[in-house]
PyMOL CGO cylinders between C-alpha atoms (Angstrom):
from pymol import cmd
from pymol.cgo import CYLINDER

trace = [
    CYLINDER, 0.00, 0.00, 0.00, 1.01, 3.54, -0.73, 0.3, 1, 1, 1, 1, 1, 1,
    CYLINDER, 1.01, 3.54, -0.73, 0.29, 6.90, 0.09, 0.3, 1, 1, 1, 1, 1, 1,
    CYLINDER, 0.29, 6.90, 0.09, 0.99, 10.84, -0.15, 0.3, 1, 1, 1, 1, 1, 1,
    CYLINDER, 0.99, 10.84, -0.15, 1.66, 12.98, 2.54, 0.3, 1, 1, 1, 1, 1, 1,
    CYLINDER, 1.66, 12.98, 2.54, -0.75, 14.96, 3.05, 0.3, 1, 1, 1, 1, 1, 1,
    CYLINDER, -0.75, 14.96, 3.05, -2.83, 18.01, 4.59, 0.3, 1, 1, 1, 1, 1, 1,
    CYLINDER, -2.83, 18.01, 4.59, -6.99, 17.59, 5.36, 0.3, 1, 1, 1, 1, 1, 1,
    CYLINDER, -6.99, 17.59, 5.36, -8.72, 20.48, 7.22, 0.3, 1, 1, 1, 1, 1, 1,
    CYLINDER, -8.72, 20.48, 7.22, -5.17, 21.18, 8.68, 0.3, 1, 1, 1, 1, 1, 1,
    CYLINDER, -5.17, 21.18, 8.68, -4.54, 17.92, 10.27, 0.3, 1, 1, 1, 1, 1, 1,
    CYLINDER, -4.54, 17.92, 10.27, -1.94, 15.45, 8.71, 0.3, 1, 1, 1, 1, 1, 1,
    CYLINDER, -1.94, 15.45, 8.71, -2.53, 12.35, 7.32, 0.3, 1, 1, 1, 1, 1, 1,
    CYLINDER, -2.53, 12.35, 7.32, -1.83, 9.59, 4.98, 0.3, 1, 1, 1, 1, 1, 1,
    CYLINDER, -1.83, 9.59, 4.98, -3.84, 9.80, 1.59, 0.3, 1, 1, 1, 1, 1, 1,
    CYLINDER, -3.84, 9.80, 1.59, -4.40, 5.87, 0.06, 0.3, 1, 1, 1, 1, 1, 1,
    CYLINDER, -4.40, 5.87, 0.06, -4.16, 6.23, -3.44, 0.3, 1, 1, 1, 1, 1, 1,
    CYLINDER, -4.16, 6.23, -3.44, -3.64, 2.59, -4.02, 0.3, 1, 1, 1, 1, 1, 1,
    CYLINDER, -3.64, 2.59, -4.02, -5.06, 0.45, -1.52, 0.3, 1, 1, 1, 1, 1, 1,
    CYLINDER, -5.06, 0.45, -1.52, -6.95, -1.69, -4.26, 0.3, 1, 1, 1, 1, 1, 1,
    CYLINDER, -6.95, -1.69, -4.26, -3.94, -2.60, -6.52, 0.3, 1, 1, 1, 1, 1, 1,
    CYLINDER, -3.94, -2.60, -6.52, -1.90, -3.53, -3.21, 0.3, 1, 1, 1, 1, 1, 1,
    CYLINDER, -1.90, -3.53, -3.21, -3.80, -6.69, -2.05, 0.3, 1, 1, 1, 1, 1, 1,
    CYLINDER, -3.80, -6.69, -2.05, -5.76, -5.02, 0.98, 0.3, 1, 1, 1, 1, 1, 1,
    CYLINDER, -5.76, -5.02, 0.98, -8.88, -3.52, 1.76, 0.3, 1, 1, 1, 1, 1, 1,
    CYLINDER, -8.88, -3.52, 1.76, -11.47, -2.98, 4.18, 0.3, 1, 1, 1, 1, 1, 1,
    CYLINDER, -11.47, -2.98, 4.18, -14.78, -4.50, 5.10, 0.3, 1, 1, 1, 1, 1, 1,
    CYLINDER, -14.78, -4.50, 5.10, -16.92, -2.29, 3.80, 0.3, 1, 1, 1, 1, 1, 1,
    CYLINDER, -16.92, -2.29, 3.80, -16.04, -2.97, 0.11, 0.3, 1, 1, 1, 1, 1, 1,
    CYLINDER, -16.04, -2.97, 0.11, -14.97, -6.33, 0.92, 0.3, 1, 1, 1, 1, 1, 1,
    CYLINDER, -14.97, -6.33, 0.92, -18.60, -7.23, 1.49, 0.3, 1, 1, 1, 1, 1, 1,
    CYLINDER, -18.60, -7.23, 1.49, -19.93, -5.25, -1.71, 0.3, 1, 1, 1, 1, 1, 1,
    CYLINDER, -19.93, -5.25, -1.71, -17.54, -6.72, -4.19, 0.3, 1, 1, 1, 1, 1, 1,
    CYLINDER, -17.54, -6.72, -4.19, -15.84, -10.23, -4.64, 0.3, 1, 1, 1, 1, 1, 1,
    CYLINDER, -15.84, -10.23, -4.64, -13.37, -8.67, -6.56, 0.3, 1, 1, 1, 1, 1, 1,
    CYLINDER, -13.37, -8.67, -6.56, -12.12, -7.00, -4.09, 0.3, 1, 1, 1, 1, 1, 1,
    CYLINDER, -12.12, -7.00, -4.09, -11.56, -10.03, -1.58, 0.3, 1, 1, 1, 1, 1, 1,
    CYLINDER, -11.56, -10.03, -1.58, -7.94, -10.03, -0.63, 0.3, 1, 1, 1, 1, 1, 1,
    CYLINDER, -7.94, -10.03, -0.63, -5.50, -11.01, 1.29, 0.3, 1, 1, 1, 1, 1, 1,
    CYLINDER, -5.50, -11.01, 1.29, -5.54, -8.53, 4.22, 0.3, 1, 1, 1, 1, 1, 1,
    CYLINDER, -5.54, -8.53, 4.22, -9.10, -7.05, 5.09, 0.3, 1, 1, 1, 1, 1, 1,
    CYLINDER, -9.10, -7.05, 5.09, -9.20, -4.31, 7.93, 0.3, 1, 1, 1, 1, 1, 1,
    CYLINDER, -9.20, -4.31, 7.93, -11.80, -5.42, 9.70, 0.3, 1, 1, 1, 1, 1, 1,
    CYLINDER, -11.80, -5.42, 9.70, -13.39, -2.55, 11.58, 0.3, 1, 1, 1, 1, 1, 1,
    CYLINDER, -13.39, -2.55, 11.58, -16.86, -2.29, 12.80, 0.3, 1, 1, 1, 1, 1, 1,
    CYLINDER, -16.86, -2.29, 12.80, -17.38, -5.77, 10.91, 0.3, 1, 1, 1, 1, 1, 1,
    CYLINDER, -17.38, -5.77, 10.91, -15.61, -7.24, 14.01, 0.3, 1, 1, 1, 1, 1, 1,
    CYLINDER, -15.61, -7.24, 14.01, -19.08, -6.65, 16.00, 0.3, 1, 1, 1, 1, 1, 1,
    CYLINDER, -19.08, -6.65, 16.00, -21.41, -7.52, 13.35, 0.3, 1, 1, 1, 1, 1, 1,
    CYLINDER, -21.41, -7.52, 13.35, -22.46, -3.97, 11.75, 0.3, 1, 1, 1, 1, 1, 1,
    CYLINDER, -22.46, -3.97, 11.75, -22.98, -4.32, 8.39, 0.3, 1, 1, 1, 1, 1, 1,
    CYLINDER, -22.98, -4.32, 8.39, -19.74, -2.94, 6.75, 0.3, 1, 1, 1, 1, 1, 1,
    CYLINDER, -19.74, -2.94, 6.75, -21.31, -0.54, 4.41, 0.3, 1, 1, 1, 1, 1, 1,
    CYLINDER, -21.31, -0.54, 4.41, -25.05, 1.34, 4.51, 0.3, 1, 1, 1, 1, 1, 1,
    CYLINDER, -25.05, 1.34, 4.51, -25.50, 0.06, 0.54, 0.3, 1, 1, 1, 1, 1, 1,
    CYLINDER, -25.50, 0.06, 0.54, -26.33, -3.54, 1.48, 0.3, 1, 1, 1, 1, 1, 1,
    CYLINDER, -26.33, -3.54, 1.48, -29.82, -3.87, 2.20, 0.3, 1, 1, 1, 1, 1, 1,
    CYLINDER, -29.82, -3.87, 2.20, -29.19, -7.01, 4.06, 0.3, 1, 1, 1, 1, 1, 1,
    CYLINDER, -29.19, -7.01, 4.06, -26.38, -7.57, 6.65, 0.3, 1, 1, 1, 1, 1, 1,
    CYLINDER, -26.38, -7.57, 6.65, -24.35, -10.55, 5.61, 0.3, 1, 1, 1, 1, 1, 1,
    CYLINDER, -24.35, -10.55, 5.61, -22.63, -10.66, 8.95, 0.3, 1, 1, 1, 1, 1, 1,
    CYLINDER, -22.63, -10.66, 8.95, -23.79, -12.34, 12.26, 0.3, 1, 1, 1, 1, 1, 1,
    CYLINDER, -23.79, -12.34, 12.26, -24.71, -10.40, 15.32, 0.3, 1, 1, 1, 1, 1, 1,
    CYLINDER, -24.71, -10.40, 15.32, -21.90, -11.39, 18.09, 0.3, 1, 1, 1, 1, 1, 1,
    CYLINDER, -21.90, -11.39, 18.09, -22.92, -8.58, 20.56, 0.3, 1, 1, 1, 1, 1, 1,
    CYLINDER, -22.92, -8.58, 20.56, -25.59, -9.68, 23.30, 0.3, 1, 1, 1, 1, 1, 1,
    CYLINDER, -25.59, -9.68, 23.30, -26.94, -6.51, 26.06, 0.3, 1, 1, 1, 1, 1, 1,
    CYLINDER, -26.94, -6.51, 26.06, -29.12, -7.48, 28.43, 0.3, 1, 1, 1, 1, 1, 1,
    CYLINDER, -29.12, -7.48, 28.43, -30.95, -6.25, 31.42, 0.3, 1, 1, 1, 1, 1, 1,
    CYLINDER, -30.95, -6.25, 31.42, -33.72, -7.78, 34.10, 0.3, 1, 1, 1, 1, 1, 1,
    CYLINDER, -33.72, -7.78, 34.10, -36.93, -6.27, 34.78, 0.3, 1, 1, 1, 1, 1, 1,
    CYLINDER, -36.93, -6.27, 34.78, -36.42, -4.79, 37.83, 0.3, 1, 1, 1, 1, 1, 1,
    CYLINDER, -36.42, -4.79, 37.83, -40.27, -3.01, 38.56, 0.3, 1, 1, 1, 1, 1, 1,
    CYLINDER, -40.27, -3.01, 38.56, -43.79, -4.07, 37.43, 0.3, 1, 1, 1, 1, 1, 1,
    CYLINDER, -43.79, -4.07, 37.43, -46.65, -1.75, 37.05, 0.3, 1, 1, 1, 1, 1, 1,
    CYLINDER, -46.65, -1.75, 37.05, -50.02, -1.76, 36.26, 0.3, 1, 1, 1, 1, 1, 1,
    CYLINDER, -50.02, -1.76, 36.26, -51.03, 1.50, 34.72, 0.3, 1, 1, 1, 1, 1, 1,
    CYLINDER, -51.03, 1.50, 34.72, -54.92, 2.89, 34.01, 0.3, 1, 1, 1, 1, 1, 1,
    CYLINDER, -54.92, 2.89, 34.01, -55.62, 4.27, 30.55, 0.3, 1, 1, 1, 1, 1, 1,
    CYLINDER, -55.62, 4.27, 30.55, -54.40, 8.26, 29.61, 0.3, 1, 1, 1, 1, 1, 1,
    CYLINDER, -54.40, 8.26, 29.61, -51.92, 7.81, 32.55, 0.3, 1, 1, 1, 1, 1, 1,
    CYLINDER, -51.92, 7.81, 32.55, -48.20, 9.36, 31.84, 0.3, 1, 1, 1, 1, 1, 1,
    CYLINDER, -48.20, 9.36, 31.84, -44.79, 7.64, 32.04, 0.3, 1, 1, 1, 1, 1, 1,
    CYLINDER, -44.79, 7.64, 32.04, -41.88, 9.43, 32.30, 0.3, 1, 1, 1, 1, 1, 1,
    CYLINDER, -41.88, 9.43, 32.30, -39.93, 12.71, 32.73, 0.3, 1, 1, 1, 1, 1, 1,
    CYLINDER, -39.93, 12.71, 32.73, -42.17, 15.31, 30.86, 0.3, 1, 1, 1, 1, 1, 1,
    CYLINDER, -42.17, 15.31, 30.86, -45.05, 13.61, 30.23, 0.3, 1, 1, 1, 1, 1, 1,
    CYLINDER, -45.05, 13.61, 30.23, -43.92, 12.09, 26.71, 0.3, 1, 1, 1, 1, 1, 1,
    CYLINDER, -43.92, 12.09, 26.71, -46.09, 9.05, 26.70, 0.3, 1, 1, 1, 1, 1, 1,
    CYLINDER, -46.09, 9.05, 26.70, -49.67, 8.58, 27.88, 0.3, 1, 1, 1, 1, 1, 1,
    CYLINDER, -49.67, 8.58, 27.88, -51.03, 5.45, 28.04, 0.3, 1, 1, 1, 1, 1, 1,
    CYLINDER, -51.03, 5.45, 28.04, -54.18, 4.54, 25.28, 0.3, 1, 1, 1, 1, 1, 1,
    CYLINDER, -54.18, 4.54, 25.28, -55.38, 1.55, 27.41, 0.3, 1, 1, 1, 1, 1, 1,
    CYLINDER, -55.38, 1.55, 27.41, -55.36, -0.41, 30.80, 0.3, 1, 1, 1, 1, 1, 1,
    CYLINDER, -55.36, -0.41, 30.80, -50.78, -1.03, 30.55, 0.3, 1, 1, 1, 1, 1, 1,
    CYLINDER, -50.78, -1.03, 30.55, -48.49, -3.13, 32.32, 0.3, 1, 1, 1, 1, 1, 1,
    CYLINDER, -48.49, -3.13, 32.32, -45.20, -1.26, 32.17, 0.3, 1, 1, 1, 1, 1, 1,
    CYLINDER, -45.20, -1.26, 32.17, -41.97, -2.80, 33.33, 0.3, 1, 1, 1, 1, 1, 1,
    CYLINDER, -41.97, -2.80, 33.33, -38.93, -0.40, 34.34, 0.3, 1, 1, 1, 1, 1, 1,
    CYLINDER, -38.93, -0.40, 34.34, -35.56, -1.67, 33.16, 0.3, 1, 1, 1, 1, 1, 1,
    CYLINDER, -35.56, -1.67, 33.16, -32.23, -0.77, 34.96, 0.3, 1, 1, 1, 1, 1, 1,
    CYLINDER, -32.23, -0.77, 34.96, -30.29, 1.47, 32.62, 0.3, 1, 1, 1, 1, 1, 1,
    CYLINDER, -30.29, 1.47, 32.62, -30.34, 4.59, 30.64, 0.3, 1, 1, 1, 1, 1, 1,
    CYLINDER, -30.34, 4.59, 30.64, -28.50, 7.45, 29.04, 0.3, 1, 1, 1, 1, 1, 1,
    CYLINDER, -28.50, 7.45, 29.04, -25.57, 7.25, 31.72, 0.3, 1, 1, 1, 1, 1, 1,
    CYLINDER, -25.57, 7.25, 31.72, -25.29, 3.97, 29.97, 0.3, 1, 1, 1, 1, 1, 1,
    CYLINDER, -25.29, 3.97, 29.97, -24.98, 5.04, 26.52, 0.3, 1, 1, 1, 1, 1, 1,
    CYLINDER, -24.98, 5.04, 26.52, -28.64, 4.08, 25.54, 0.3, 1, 1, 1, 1, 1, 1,
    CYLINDER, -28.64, 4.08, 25.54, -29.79, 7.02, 23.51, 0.3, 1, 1, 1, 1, 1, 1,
    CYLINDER, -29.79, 7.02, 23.51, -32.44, 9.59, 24.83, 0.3, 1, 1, 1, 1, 1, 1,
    CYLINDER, -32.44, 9.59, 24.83, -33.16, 9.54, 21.04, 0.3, 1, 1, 1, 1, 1, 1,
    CYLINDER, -33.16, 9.54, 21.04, -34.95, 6.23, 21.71, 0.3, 1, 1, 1, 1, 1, 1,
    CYLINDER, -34.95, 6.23, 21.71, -37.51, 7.64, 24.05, 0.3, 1, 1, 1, 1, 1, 1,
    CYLINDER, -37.51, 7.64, 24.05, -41.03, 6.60, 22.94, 0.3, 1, 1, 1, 1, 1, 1,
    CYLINDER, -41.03, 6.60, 22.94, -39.24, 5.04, 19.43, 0.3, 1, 1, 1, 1, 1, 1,
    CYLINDER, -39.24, 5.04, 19.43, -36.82, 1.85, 20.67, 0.3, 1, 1, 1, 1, 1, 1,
    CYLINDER, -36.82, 1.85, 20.67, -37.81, -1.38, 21.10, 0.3, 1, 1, 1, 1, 1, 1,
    CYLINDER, -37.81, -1.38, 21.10, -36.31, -4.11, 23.48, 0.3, 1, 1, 1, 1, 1, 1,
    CYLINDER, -36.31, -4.11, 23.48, -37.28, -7.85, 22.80, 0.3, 1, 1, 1, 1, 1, 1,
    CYLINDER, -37.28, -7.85, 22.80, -37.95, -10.49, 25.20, 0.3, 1, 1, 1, 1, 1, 1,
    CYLINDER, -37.95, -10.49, 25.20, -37.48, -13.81, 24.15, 0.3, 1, 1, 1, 1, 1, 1,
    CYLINDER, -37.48, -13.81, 24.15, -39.14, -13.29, 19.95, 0.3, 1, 1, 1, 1, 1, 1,
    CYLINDER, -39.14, -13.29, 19.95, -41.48, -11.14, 21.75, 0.3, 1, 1, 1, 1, 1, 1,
    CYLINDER, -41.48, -11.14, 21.75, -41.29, -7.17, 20.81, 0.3, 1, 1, 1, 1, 1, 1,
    CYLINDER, -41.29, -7.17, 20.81, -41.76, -4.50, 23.79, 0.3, 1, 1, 1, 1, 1, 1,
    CYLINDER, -41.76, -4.50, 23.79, -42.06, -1.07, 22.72, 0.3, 1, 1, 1, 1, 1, 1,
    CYLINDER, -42.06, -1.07, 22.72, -39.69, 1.16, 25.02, 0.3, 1, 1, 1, 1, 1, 1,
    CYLINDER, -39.69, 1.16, 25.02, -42.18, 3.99, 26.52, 0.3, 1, 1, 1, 1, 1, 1,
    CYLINDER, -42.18, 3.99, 26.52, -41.76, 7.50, 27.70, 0.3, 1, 1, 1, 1, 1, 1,
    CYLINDER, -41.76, 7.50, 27.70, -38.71, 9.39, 28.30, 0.3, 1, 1, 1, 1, 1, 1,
    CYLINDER, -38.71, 9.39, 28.30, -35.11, 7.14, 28.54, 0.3, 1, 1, 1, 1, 1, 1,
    CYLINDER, -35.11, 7.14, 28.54, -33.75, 8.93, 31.88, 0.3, 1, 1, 1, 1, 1, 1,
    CYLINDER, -33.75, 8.93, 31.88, -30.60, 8.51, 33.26, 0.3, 1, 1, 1, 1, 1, 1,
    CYLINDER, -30.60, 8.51, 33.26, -30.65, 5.51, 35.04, 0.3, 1, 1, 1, 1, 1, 1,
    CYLINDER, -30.65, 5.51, 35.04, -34.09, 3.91, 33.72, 0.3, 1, 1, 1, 1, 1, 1,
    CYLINDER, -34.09, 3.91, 33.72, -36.04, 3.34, 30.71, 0.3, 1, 1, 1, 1, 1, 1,
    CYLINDER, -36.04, 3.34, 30.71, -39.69, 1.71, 30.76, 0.3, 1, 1, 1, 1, 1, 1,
    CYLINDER, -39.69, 1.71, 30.76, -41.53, -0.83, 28.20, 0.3, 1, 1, 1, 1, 1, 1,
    CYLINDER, -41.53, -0.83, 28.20, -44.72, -1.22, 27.36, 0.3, 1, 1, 1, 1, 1, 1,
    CYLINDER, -44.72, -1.22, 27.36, -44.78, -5.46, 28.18, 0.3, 1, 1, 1, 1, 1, 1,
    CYLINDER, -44.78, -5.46, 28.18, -48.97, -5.49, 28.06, 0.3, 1, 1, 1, 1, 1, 1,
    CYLINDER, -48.97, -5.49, 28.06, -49.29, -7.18, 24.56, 0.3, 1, 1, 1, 1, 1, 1,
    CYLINDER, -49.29, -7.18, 24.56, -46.60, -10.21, 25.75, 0.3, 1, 1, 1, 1, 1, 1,
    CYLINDER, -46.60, -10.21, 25.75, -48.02, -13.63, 27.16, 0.3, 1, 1, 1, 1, 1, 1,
    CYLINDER, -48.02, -13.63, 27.16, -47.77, -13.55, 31.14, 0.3, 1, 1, 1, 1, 1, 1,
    CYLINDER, -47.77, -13.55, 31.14, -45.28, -15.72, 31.52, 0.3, 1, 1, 1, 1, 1, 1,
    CYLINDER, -45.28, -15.72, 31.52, -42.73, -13.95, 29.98, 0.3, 1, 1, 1, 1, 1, 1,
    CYLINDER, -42.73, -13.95, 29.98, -42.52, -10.91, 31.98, 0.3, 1, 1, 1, 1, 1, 1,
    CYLINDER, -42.52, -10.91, 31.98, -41.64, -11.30, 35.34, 0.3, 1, 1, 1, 1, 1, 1,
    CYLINDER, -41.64, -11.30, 35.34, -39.41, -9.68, 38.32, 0.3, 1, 1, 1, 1, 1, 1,
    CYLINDER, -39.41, -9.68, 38.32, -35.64, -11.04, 36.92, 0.3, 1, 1, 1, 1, 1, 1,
    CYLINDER, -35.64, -11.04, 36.92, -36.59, -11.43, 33.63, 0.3, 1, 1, 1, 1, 1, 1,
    CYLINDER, -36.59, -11.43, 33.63, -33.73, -10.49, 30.93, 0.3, 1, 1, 1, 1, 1, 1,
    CYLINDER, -33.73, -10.49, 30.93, -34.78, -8.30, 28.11, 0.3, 1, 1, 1, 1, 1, 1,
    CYLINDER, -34.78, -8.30, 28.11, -32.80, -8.14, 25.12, 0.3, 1, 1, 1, 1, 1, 1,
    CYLINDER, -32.80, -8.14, 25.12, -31.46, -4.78, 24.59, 0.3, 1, 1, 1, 1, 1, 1,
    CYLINDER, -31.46, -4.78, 24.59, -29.28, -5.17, 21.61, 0.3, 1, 1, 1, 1, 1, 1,
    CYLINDER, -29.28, -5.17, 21.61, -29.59, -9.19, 20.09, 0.3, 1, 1, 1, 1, 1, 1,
    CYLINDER, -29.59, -9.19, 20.09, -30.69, -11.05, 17.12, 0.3, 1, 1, 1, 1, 1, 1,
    CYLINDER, -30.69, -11.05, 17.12, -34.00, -9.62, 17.45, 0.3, 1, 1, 1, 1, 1, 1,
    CYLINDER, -34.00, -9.62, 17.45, -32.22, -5.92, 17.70, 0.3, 1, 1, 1, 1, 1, 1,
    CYLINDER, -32.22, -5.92, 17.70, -28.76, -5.25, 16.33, 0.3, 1, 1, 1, 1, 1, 1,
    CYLINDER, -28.76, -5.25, 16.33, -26.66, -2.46, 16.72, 0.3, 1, 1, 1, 1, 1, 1,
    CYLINDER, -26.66, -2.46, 16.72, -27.88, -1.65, 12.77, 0.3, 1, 1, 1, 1, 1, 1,
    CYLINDER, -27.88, -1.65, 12.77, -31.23, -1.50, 13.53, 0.3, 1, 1, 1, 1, 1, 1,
    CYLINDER, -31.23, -1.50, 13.53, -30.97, 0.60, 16.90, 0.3, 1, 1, 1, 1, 1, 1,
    CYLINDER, -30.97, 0.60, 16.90, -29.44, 3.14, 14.17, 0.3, 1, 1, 1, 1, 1, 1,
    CYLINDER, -29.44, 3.14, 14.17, -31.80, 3.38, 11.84, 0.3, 1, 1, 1, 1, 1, 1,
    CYLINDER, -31.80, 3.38, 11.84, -34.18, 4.66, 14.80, 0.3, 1, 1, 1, 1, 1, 1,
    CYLINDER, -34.18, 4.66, 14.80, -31.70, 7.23, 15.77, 0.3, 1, 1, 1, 1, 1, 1,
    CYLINDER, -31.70, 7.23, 15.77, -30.37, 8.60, 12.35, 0.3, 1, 1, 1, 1, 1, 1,
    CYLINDER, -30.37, 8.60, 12.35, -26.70, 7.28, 13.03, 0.3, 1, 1, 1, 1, 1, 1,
    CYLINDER, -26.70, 7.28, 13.03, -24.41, 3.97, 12.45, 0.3, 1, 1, 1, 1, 1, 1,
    CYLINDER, -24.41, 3.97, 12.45, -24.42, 0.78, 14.55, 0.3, 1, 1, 1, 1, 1, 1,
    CYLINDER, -24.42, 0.78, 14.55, -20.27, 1.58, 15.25, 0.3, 1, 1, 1, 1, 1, 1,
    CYLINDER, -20.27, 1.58, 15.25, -22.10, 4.68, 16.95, 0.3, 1, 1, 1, 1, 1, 1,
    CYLINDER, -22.10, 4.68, 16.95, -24.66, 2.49, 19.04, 0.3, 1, 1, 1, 1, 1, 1,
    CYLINDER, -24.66, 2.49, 19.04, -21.78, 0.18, 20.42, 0.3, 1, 1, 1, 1, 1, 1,
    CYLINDER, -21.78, 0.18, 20.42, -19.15, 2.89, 21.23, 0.3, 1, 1, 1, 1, 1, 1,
    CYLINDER, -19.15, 2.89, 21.23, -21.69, 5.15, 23.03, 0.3, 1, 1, 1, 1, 1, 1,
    CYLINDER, -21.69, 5.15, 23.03, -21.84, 2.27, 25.96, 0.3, 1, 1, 1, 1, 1, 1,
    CYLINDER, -21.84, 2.27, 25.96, -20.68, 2.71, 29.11, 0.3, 1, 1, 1, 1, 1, 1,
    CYLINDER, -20.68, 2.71, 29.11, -18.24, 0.85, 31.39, 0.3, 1, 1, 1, 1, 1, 1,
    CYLINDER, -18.24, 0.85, 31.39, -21.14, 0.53, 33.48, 0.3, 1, 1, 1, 1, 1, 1,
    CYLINDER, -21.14, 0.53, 33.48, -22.07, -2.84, 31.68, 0.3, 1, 1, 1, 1, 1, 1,
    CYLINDER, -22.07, -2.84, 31.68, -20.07, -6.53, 32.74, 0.3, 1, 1, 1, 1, 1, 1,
    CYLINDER, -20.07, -6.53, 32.74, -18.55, -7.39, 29.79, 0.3, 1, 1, 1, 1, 1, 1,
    CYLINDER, -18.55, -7.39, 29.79, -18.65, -10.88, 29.09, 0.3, 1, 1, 1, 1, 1, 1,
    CYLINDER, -18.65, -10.88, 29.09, -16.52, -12.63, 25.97, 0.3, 1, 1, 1, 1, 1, 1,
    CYLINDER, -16.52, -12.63, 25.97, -17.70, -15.93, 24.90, 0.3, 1, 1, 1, 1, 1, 1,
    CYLINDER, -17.70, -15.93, 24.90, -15.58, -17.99, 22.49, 0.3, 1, 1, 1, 1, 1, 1,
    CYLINDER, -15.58, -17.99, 22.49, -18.27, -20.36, 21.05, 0.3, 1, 1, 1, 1, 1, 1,
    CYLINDER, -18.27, -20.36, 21.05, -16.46, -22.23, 18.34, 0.3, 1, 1, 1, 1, 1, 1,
]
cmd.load_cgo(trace, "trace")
């Protein structure tokens, strides 16, 4: 691979001008292009599953990343009551709302208030009212009973919700999603092969 020295918006840096013709690339046009698979691939934000360019319409890489967090309060709410900090959501119906242990001090996005969605088990829960610092709240009244308990682990980001898909809802990239956790989480690495 070669390069220029050179100058962008007054910071220095190394321009590619070849990185095709030398035998490497990078994910993102890895994935786009057989041509282009080499012998040395930068991996990047492929590493955690994000689909390595916004062009594919379908991801062709697995999900490794797994955030989860147990309902830790149940609540049974009355029709046109409000959840959350400014009264952003107001119940339609009779609700049960279940409060989950983590928020923007965590890295998930305010941005998601009254738009994200946490899974538990195949089962979607809508998150409701506004993501505060330490909390957020879903909407679990359209899940079977028996799913939604005191303890029970909600997918946050999963198969059912990837880093990708949390993006869409908040007009950025899934590299964004991941890097905007906290150290607040334990971090567990699983080699499953």
């Amino acid at each position: 691979m070669s390069g220029v020295l050179g100058n962008v918006e007054g910071k220095h840096c190394i321009l590619i001008d070849d990185i095709v013709d030398s035998g490497q690339t990078i994910s993102a046009v890895s994935a786009q292009r057989e041509e282009y698979h080499f012998d040395l691939i930068r991996i990047g934000a492929a590493l955690y599953g994000i689909n390595p360019s916004g062009a594919l319409l379908n991801n062709p890489l697995h999900n490794p990343v797994r955030l989860t967090a147990p309902i830790i309060q149940l609540q049974e709410l009355s029709a046109e009551d409000y959840i959350g900090y400014n009264m952003t959501f107001k119940t339609d119906r009779n609700s049960i709302i279940a409060t989950l242990p983590l928020g923007y001090a965590d890295g998930y996005s305010r941005a998601l208030s009254n738009y994200g969605e946490v899974f538990i088990d195949s089962y979607r829960a809508p998150v409701v009212g506004r993501i505060s610092m330490d909390l957020i709240t879903i909407d679990v009244t359209d899940l079977p009973p028996e799913k939604f308990f005191l303890g029970q682990q909600v997918e946050i980001i999963g198969n059912n919700c990837t880093p990708d898909q949390i993006a869409n809802i908040i007009n950025t990239i899934g590299y964004e999603v991941l890097t905007m956790m906290g150290n607040r989480y334990k971090k567990v690495y699983k080699n499953d092969s």
